[in-house]
Backbone as ProteinMPNN parsed JSONL, in Angstrom:
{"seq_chain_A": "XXXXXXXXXXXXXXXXXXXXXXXXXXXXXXXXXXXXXXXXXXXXXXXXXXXXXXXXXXXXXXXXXXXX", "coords_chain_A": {"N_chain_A": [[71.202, 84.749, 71.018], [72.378, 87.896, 71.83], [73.545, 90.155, 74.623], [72.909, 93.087, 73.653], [71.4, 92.585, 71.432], [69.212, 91.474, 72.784], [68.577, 93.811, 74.627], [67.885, 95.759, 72.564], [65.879, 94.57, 71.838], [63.988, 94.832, 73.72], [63.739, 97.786, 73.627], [62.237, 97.831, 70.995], [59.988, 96.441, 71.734], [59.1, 98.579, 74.228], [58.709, 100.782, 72.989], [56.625, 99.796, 70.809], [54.293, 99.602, 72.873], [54.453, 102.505, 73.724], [53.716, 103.827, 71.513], [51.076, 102.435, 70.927], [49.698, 103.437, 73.549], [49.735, 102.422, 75.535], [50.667, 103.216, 77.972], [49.067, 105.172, 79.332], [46.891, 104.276, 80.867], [46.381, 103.517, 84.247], [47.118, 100.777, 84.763], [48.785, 99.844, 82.876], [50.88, 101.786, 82.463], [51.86, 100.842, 84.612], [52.699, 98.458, 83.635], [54.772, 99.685, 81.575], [56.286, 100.904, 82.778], [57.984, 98.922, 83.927], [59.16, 97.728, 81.835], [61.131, 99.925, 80.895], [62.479, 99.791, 83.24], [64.201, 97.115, 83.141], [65.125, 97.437, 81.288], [66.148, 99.895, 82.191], [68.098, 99.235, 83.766], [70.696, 98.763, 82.0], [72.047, 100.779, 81.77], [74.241, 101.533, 81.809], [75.62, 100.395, 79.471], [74.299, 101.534, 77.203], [74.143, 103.537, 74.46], [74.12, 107.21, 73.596], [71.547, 107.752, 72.314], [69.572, 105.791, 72.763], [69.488, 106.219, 75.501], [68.57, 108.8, 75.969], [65.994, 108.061, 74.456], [65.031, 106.18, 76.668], [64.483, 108.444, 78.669], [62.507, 110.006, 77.951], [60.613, 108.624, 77.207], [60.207, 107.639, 80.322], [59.248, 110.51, 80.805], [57.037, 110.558, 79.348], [55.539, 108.583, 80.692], [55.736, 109.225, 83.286], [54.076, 111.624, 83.263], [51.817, 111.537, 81.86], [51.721, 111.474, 79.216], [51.057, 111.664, 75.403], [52.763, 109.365, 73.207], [54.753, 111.012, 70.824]], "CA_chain_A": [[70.945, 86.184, 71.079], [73.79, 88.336, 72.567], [73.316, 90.717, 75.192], [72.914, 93.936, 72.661], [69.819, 91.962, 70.852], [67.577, 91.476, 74.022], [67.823, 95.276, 74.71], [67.08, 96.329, 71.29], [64.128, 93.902, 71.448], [63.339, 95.411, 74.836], [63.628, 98.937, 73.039], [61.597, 97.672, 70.175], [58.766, 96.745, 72.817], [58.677, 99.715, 74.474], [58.181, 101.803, 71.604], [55.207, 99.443, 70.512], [53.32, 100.362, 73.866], [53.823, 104.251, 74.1], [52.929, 103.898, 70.436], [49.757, 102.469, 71.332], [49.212, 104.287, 74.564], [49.435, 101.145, 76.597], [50.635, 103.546, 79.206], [47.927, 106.396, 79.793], [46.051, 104.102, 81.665], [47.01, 103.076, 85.527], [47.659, 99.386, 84.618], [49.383, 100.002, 81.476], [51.867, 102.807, 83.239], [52.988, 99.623, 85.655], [53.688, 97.736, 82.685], [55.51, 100.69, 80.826], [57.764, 101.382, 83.595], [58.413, 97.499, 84.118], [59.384, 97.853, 80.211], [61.676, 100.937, 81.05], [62.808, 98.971, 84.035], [64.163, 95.861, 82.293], [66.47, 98.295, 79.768], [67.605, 101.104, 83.063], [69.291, 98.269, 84.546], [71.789, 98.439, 81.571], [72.171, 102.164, 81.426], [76.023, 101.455, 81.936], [76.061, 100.142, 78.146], [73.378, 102.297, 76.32], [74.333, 104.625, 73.883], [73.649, 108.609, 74.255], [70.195, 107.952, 71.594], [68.932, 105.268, 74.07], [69.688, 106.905, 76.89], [67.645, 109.916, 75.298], [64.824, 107.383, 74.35], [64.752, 106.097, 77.521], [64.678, 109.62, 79.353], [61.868, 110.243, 77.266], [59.828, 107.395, 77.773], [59.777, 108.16, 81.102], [58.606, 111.409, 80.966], [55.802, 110.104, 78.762], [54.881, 107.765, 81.703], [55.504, 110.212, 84.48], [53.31, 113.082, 82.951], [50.712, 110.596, 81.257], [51.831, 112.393, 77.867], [50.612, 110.914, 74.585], [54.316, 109.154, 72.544], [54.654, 111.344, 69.163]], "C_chain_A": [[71.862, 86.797, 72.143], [72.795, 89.849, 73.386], [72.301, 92.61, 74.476], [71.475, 93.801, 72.164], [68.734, 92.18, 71.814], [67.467, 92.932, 74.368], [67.72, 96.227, 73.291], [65.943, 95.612, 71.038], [63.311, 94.623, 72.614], [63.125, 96.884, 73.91], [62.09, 98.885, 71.786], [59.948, 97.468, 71.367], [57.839, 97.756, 73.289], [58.457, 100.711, 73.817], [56.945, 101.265, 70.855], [53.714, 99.98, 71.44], [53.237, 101.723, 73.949], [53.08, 104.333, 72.958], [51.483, 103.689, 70.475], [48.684, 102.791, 72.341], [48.923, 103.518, 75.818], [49.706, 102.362, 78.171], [50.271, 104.95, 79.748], [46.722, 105.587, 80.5], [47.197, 103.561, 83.041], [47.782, 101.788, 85.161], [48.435, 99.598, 83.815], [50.689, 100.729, 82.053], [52.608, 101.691, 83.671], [53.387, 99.328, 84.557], [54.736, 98.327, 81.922], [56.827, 100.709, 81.855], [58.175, 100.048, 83.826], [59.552, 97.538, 83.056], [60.787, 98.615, 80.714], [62.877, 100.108, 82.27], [64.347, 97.954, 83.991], [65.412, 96.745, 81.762], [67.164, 99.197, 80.815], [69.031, 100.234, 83.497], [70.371, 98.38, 83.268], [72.569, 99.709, 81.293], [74.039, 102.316, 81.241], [76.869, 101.073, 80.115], [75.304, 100.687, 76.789], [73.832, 103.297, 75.424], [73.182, 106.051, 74.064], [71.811, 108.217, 73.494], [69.39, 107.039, 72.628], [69.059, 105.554, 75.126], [68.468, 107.968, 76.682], [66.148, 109.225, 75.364], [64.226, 107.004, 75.672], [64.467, 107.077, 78.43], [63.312, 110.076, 78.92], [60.499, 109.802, 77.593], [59.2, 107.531, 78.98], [59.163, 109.036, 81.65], [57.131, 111.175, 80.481], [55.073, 110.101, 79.884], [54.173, 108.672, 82.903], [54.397, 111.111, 84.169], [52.382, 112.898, 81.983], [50.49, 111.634, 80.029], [51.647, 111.521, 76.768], [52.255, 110.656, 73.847], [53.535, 110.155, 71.31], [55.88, 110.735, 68.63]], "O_chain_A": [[72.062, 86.232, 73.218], [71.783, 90.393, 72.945], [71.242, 93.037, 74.934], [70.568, 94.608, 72.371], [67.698, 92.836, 71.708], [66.325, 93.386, 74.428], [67.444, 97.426, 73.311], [65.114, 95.918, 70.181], [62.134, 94.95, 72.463], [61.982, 96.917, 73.455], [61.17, 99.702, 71.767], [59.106, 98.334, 71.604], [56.639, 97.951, 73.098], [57.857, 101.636, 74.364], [56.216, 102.08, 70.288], [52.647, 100.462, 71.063], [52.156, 102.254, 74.206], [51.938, 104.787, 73.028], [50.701, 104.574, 70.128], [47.464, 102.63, 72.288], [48.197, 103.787, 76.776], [49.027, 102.29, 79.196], [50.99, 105.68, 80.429], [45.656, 106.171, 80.699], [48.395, 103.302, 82.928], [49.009, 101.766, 85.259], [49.444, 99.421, 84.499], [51.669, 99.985, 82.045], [53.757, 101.471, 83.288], [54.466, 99.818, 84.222], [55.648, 97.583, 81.56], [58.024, 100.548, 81.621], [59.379, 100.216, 84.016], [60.732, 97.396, 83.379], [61.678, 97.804, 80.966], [64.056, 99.944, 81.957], [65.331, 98.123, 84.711], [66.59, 96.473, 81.997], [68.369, 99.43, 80.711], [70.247, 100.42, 83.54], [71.363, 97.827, 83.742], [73.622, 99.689, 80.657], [74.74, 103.118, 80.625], [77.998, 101.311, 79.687], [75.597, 100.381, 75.634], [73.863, 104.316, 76.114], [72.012, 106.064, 74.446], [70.869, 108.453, 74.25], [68.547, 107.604, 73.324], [68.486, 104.784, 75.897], [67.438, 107.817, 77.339], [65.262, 109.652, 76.104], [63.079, 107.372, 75.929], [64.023, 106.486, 79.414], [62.842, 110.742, 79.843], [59.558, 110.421, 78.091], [57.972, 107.569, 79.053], [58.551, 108.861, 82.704], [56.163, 111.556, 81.14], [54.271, 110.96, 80.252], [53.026, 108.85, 83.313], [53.693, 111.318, 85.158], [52.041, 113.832, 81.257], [49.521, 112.369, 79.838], [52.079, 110.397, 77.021], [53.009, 111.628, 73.879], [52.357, 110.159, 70.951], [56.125, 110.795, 67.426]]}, "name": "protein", "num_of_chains": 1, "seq": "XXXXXXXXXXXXXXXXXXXXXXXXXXXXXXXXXXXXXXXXXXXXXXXXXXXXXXXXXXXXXXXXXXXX"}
């Protein structure tokens, strides 16, 4: 699995949890931003839509907003 793969599986992840709201609770939030975390570190090779997603994400987290 090439570099590319593990953060589209990371992507895929983190879109399972906002989906299920893993992070509107306290505990869940840590793990979300862990998630978020994990994928900023590559921000140097992300395209503009993951960059977006990720930008996003965060706001979710930050402002304990439900994913649509």
């Amino acid at each position: 699995m090439d570099l590319r793969e593990k953060i589209e599986q990371r992507f895929d992840n983190l879109e399972k949890v906002l989906i299920a709201g893993d992070h509107l609770t306290a505990e869940g939030a840590a793990d979300v931003a862990g998630l978020i975390g994990q994928i900023a570190k590559f921000s140097s090779i992300l395209n503009d839509e993951q960059i977006d997603f990720l930008n996003a994400a965060k706001f979710a987290v930050s402002d304990n907003q439900i994913w649509k």
